[in-house]
N, C-alpha and C positions, 0 to 999 in steps of 0.2 A: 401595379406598376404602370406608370403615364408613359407608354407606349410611343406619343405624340411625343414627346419633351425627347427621349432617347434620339430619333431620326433625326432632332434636328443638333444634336450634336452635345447635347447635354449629360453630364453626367451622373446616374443615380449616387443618391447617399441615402446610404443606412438607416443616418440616424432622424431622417426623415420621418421613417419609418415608427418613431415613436408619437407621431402626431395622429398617428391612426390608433394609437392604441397596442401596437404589437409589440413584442422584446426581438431587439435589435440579433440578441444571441438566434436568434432559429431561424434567423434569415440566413441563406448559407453564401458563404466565402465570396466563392465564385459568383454567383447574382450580384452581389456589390460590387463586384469588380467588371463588371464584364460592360463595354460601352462601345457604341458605334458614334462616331464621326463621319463627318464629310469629310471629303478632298476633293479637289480639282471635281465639283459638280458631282459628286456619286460618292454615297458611303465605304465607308473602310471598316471591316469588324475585326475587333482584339480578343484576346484570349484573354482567361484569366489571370495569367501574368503578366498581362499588359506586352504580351507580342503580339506583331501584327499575326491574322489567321494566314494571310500567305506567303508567310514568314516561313508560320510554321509547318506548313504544307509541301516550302521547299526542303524545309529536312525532315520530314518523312518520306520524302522521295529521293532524296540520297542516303537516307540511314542502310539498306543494303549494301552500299558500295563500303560506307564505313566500318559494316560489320566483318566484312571481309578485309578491310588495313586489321580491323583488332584483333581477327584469328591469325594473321603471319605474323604480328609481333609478338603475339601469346605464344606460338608454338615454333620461334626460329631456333629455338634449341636443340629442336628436332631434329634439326638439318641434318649437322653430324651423323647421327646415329641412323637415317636415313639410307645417304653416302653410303656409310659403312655396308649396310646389308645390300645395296646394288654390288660393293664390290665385291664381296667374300660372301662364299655358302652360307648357311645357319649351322649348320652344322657338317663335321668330316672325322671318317675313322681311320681312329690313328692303329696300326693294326703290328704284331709285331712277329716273326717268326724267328725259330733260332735253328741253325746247324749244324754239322760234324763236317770233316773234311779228313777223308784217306787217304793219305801221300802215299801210297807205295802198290806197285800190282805184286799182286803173289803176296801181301802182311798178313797183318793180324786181323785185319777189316774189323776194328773196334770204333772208327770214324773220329775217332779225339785229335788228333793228330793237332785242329784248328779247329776252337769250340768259340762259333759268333752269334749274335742276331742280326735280324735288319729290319728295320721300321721304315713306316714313313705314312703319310697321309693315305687311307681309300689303296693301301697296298694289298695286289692280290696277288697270289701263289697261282699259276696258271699250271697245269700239268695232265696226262695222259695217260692210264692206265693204272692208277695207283687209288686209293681210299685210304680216309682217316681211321684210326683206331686208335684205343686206350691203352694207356700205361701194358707192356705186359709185366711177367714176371721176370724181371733180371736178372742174365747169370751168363751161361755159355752155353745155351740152347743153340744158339744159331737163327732161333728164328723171334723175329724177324730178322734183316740181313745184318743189321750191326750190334746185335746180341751176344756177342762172342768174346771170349779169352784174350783180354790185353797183353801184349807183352808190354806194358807198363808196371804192370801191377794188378792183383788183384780186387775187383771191382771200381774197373777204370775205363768201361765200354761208356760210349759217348748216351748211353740212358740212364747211366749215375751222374753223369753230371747235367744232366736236365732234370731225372726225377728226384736226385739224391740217394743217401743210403750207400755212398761209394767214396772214392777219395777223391773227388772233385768237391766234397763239401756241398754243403745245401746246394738244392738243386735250382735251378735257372727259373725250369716254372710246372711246377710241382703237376697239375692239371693240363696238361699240354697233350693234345694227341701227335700220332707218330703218325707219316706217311710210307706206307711201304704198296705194294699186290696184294691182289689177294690172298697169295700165297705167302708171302712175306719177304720178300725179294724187290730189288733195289728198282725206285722209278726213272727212266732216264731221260725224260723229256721234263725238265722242267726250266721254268722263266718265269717274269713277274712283270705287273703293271702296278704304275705309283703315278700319283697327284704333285709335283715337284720334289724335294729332296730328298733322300734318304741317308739316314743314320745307320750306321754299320758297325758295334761295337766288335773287338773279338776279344776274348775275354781267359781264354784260355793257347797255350800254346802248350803240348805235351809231344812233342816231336824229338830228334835229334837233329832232324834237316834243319834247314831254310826254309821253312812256308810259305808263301804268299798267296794273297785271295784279290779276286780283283771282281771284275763285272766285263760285259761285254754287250754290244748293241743284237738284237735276235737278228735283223738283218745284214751287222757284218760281225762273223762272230772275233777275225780276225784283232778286231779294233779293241784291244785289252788295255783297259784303263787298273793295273794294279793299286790296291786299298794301302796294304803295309810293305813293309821292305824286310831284309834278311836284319836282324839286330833289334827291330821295332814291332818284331811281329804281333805284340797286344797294345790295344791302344782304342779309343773312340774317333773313326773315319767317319765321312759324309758325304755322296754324291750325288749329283744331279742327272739321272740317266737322259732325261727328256724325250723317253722311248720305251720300249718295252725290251726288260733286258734278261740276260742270267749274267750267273757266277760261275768263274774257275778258280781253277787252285793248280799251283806250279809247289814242288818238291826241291826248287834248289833257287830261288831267289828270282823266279819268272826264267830261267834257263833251263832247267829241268823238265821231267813231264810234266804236260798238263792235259787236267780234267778239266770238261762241262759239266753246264748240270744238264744240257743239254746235248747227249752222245753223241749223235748225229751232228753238231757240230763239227765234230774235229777234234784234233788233238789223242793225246795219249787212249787208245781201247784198252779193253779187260773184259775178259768173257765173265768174269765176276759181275759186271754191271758197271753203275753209276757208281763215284765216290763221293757223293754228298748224299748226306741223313738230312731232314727235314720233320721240325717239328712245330705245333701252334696248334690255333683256336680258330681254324679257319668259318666256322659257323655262329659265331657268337665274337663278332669283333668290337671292344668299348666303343660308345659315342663319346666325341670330346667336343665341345665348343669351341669354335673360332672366337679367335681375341677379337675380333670386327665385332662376332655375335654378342658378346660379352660386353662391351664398350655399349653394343646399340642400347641392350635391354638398361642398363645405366644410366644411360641419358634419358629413356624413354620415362623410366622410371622417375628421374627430376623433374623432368618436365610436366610430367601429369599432379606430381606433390608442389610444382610451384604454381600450378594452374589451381587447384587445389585453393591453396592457399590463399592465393589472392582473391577464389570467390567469397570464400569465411572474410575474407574483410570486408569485402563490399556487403555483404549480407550483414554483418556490426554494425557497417557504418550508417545502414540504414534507417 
């Protein structure tokens, strides 16, 4: 190659190249193409694509900046499902307990009287002197405290209609532990902590009163937000404690006596104890995904199949 001829602005041809004797095929691309020029008194070198070389020097030296516009618009999809997990946990337990309710000092203390649950997010059962135990054997033992002779009927203690086998019909939740002492006797300190709402179903009413179940803030127990009314007493309630609360229960439509779950509270005593039974899974509460959670992994999931996707084309198209 006339090294001389190049500088001064000339440009090689190939098929020059047959005057020496050689096949034009094995001379490679690039060489054929590649030529320097003058300008303004001082050479200029081109690529093999006939771009200038500080040309292309300048976008090699901004291609980082462009690789970063290409990854926000490859991944604004993201954004969403991002958002989402800043705003809401991964995950929250949705936890449920269910109860009995004894209208009367001096009955039958079978606790059926008002048979509810109450759910709600990260809900916990707080309580003082009591432990979990399994199903016992039902009947009219007496023990534990709400094991005893309905006068409703036979086999109508507030453990047939949680574990069944009684006439409350299948039972609530068949594997459910029971909170009582260790003796078997009634717990009176209890209250609860929840993550915003709670769901309150009550599902049974076996009374001849008015019943009514309501909740109370632990710091004023005074401030009783009643759930049902005298005529509506089953039904699915819901409230927002935004505290840490218990439940009472009124025998004549919130006029009559009232129970805590918390004695010390207030209201109606009974050397019998507490008149709420409590039962649940306090050790083994479901995980449930947040709908945030759920939405994010969705979107994540597109996003990485459209990302995906568009490399399989570029790799085609190559």
């Amino acid at each position: 190659m006339n090294h001389r001829a190049l500088s001064h602005g000339l440009t090689f041809n190939p098929k020059s190249a047959e005057t020496m004797g050689s096949n034009v095929d094995e001379i490679p691309l690039q060489h054929a193409e590649t030529k320097v020029e003058s300008s303004y008194g001082g050479p200029r070198a081109y690529s093999s694509g006939g771009e200038p070389c500080d040309k292309r020097a300048r976008a090699v030296l901004e291609e980082p900046t462009a690789m970063i516009k290409r990854a926000i618009l490859n991944t604004w999809w993201l954004l969403p499902g991002i958002l989402l997990l800043m705003a809401a946990p991964v995950w929250a337990d949705t936890v449920t307990y269910y109860g009995g309710f004894e209208d009367m000092v001096g009955g039958d203390y079978d606790y059926n009287d008002l048979v509810f649950s109450i759910s709600g997010s990260d809900l916990t059962l707080n309580q003082s002197g009591g432990v979990w135990s399994a199903e016992p054997v039902l009947g009219t033992s007496g023990a534990p405290f709400w094991n005893n002779s309905s006068w409703d009927g036979p086999n109508y203690n507030i453990g047939y209609c949680i574990y069944g086998g009684g006439e409350c019909g299948k039972g609530l939740d068949t594997g459910a532990e029971y909170l009582a002492t260790s003796s078997g006797g009634t717990v009176d300190n209890v209250y609860f902590s929840v993550t915003g709402n709670v769901s309150a179903p009550v599902y049974f009413k076996i009374a001849g009163d008015a019943d009514v179940v309501g909740w109370y803030p632990v710091g004023n127990p005074s401030d009783i937000t009643w759930l049902n009314s005298p005529g509506t007493e089953t039904g699915v309630f819901s409230f927002a404690p935004g505290t840490t609360f218990g439940l009472v229960g009124n025998n004549n439509g919130g006029s009559g006596q009232t129970f805590y779950s918390q004695t010390s509270a207030g209201g109606t005593q009974d050397p019998f104890g507490a008149h709420f039974a409590f039962f649940g899974n306090p050790t083994d509460p479901p995980s449930v995904p947040e709908p945030g959670s759920v939405m994010l992994l969705g979107t994540a999931l597109l996003g990485v199949s459209l990302l995906l996707r568009r490399r399989n084309k570029q790799n085609l198209g190559q």
